[in-house]
C-alpha positions as CSV (number, residue, x, y, z in Angstrom):
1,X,137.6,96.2,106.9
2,X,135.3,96.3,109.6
3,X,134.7,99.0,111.9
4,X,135.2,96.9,114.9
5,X,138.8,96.1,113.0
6,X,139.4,99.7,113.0
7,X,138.7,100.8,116.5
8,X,141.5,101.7,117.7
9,X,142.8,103.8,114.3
10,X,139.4,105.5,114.9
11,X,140.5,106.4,118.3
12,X,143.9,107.8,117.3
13,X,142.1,110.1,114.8
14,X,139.6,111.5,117.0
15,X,142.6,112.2,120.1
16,X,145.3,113.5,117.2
17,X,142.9,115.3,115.3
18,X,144.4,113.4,112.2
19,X,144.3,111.4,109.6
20,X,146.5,108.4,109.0
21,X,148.5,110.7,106.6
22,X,148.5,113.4,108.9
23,X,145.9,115.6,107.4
24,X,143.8,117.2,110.2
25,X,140.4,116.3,110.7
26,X,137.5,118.7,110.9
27,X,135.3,119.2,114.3
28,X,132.0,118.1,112.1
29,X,134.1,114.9,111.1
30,X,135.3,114.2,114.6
31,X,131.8,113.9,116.1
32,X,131.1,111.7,113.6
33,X,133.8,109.4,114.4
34,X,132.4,109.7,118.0
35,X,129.9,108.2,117.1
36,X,130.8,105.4,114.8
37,X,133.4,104.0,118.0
38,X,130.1,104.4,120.6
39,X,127.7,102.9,118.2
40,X,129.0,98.9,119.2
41,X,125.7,97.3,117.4
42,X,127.3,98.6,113.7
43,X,131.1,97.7,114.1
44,X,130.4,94.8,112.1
45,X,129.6,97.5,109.5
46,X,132.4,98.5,106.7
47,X,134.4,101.6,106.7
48,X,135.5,103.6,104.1
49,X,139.0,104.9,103.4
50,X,139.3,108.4,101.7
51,X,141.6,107.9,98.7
52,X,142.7,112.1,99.4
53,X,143.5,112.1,103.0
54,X,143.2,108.5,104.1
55,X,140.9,109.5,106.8
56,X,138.8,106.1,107.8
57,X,135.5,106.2,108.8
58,X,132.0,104.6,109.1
59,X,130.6,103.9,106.0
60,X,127.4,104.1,107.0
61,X,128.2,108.2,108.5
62,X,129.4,109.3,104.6
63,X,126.6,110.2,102.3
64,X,128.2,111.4,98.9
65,X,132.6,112.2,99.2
66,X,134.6,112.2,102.2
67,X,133.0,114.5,104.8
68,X,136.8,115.3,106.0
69,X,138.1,116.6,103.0
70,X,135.1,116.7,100.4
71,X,137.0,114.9,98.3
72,X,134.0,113.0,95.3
73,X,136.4,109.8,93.9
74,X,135.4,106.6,95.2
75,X,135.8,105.5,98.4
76,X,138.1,101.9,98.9
């Protein structure tokens, strides 16, 4: 999935403060999601889905685990 495709599940996370799952999302993380929905030239960039708390986000924002939940599996 793209992260134009995910736009508007990025948006719900960042005004919930959730996760798809329900699992709440960190300040740190939320900036970061900020940032992947302003950043229009990359939403034709992949996101990544945390396999722990679901939470979807830029792939190109997540170094090493899910910066949500620090979970280390792969990301899908």
């Amino acid at each position: 999935m793209k992260i134009g495709e995910a736009l508007q599940t990025l948006k719900a996370e960042v005004l919930l403060g959730r996760t798809p799952s329900g699992w709440p999302i960190n300040e740190q993380t939320i900036e970061s999601l900020k940032a992947a929905i302003q950043d229009a030239k990359n939403h034709e960039n992949d996101v990544n889905i945390c396999q722990n708390c679901s939470i979807i986000q830029s792939s190109l924002l997540i170094s090493s685990g899910c910066p949500n939940c620090n979970y280390k599996g792969r990301p899908s």
